[in-house]
C-alpha positions as CSV (number, residue, x, y, z in Angstrom):
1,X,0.0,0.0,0.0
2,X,2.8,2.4,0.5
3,X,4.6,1.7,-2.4
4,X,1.2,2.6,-4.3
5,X,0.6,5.8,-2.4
6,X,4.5,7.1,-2.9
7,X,4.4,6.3,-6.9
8,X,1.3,7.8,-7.0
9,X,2.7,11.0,-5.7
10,X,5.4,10.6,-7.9
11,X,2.8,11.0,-10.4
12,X,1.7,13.5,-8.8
13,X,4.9,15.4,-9.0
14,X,5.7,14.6,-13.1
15,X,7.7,11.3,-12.7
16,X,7.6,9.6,-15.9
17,X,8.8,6.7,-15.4
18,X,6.1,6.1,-12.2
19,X,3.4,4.9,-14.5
20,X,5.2,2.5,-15.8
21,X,6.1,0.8,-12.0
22,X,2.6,1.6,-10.8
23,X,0.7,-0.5,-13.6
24,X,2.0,-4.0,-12.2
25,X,1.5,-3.5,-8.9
26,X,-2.2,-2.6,-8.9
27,X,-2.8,-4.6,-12.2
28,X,-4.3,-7.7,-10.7
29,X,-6.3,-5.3,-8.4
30,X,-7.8,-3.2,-11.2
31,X,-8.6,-6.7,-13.3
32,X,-10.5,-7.5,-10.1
33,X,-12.6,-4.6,-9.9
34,X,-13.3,-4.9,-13.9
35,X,-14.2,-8.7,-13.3
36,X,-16.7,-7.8,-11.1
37,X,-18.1,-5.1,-13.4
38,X,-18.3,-7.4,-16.5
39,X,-19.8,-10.7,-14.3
40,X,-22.6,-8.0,-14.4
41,X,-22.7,-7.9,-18.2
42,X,-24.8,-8.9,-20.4
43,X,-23.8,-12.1,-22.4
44,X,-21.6,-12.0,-25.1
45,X,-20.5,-8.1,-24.4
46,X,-18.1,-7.3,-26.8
47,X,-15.9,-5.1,-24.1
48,X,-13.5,-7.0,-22.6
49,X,-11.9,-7.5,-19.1
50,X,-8.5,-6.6,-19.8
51,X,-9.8,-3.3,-22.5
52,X,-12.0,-2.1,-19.3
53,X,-8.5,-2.1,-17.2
54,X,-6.6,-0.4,-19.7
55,X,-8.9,2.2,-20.8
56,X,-9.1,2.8,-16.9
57,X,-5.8,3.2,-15.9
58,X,-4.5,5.6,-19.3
59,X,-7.1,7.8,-17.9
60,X,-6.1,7.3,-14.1
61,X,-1.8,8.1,-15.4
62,X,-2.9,10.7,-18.1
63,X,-4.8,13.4,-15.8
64,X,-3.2,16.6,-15.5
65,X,-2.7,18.4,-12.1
66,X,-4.5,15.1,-10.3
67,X,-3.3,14.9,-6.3
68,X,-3.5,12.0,-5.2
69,X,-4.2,11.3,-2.2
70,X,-3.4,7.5,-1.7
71,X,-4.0,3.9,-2.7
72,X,-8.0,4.3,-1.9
73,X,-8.4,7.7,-3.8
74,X,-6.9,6.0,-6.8
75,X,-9.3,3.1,-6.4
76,X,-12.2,5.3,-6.0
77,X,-11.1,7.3,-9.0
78,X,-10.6,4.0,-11.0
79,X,-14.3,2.5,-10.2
80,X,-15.5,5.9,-11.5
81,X,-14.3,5.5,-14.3
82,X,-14.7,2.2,-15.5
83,X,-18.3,2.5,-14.5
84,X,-18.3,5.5,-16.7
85,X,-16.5,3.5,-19.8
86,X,-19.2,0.9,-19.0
87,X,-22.1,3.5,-19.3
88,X,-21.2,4.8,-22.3
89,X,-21.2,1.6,-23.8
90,X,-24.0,1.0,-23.1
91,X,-25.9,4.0,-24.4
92,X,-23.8,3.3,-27.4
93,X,-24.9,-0.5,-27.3
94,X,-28.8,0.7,-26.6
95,X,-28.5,3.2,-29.7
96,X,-27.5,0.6,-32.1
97,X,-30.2,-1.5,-30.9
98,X,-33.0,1.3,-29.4
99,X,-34.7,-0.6,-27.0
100,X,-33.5,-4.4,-27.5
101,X,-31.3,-6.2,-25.1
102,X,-31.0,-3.6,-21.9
103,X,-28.1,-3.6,-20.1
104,X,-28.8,-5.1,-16.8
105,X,-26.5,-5.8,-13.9
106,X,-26.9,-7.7,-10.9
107,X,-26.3,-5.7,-7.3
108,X,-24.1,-7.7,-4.9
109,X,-24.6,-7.7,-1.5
110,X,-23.2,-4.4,-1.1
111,X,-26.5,-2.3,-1.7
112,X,-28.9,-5.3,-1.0
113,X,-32.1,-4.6,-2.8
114,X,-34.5,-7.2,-1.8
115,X,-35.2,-10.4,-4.0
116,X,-35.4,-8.5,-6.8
117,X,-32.1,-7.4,-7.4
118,X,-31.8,-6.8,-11.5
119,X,-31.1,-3.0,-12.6
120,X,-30.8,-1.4,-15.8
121,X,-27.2,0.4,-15.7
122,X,-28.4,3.6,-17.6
123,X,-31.3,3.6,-14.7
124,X,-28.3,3.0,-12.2
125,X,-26.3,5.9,-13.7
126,X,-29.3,8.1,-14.1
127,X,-30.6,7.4,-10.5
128,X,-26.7,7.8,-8.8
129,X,-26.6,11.3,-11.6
130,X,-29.7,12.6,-9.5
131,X,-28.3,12.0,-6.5
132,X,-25.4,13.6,-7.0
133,X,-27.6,16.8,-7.7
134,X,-29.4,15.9,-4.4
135,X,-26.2,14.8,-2.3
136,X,-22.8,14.7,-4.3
137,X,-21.5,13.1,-0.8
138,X,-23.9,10.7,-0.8
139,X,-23.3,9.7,-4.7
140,X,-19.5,9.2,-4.4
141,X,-19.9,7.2,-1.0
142,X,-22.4,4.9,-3.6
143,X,-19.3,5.0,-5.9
144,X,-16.8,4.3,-4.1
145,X,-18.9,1.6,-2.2
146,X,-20.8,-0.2,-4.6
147,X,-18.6,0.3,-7.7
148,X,-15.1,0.6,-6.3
149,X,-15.5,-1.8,-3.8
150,X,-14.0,0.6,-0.8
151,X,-14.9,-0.5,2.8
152,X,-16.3,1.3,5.0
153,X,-12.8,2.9,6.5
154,X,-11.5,3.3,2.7
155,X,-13.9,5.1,1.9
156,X,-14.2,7.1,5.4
157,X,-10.0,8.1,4.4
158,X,-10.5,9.1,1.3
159,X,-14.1,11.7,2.0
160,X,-11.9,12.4,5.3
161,X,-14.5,11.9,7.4
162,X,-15.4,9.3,10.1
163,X,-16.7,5.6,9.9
164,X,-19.5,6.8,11.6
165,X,-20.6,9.0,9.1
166,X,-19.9,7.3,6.1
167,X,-21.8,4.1,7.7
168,X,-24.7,6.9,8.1
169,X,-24.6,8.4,4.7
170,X,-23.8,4.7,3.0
171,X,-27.5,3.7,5.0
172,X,-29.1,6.5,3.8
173,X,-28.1,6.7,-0.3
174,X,-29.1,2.7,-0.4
175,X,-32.6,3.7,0.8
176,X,-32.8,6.8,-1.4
177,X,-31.1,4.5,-4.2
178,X,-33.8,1.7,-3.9
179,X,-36.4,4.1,-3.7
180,X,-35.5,5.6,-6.3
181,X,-35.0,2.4,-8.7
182,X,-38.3,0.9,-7.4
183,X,-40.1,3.9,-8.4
184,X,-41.3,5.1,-5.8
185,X,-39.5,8.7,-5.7
């Protein structure tokens, strides 16, 4: 974890060369978080594991003027953006198509929406878009959570705020979330 946090400040300070030793130690951990993206995917998805982790990380090592924080910021940042990469494919996917084969994913434990646990990821995005209008706290606790897979002291160090309140907040955007998805805003 340190040696992720120091070559990310190396980053952070123009080292050129710190990309390149960043990328194999948090490799397997960015394939992980991918993997549990494109589980979620429709059958047959054309995107790949391995495209989703490098799309990811050129975007993580190409930002300009990025200060980063540590190991869990660069996580957090990382399940942003893959769940971004993953939207916009599927808009793109739904264009094509308009209307046939919705992208669906299946919510782990994490939020637990009842028995019914199916989502449409353009409804995810749209709901968590809302919310972030409502509560941007709230929205990248969700984020960092559900899609970057952060515990609860993770993500509590990167907002720099307590457990306590990110255990509040995290109870209170799930309810909001289902709410929301259920239709019952």
């Amino acid at each position: 974890m340190q040696e992720v946090t120091r070559l990310l400040k190396e980053i952070t300070d123009g080292d050129g060369k710190a990309p390149e030793e960043l990328l194999p130690i948090v490799y397997d951990e960015l394939k992980k978080l991918a993997s549990s993206y494109m589980r979620n995917e429709r059958e047959g998805h054309t995107l790949q594991t391995t495209a989703l982790v490098h799309e990811a990380y050129i975007r993580l090592v190409d930002w300009k003027n990025v200060s980063w924080q540590n190991r869990a910021h660069f996580f957090a940042v990382a399940a942003q953006l893959m769940r971004k990469t993953l939207v916009d494919y599927a808009r793109s996917h739904r264009a094509e198509k308009r209307g046939s084969g919705i992208q669906k994913i299946v919510l782990d434990e994490a939020i637990t929406f009842a028995a019914e646990n199916d989502l449409d990821l353009l409804a995810l995005d749209e709901a968590l878009s809302m919310l972030e209008k409502i509560d941007p706290r709230q929205s990248r606790i969700i984020e960092m959570r559900f899609f970057g897979g952060l515990t609860i002291e993770e993500t509590a160090e990167v907002m720099d705020l307590s457990a306590a309140t990110i255990t509040n907040e995290w109870t209170m955007a799930r309810t909001w979330l289902y709410s929301r998805l259920k239709g019952n805003d």
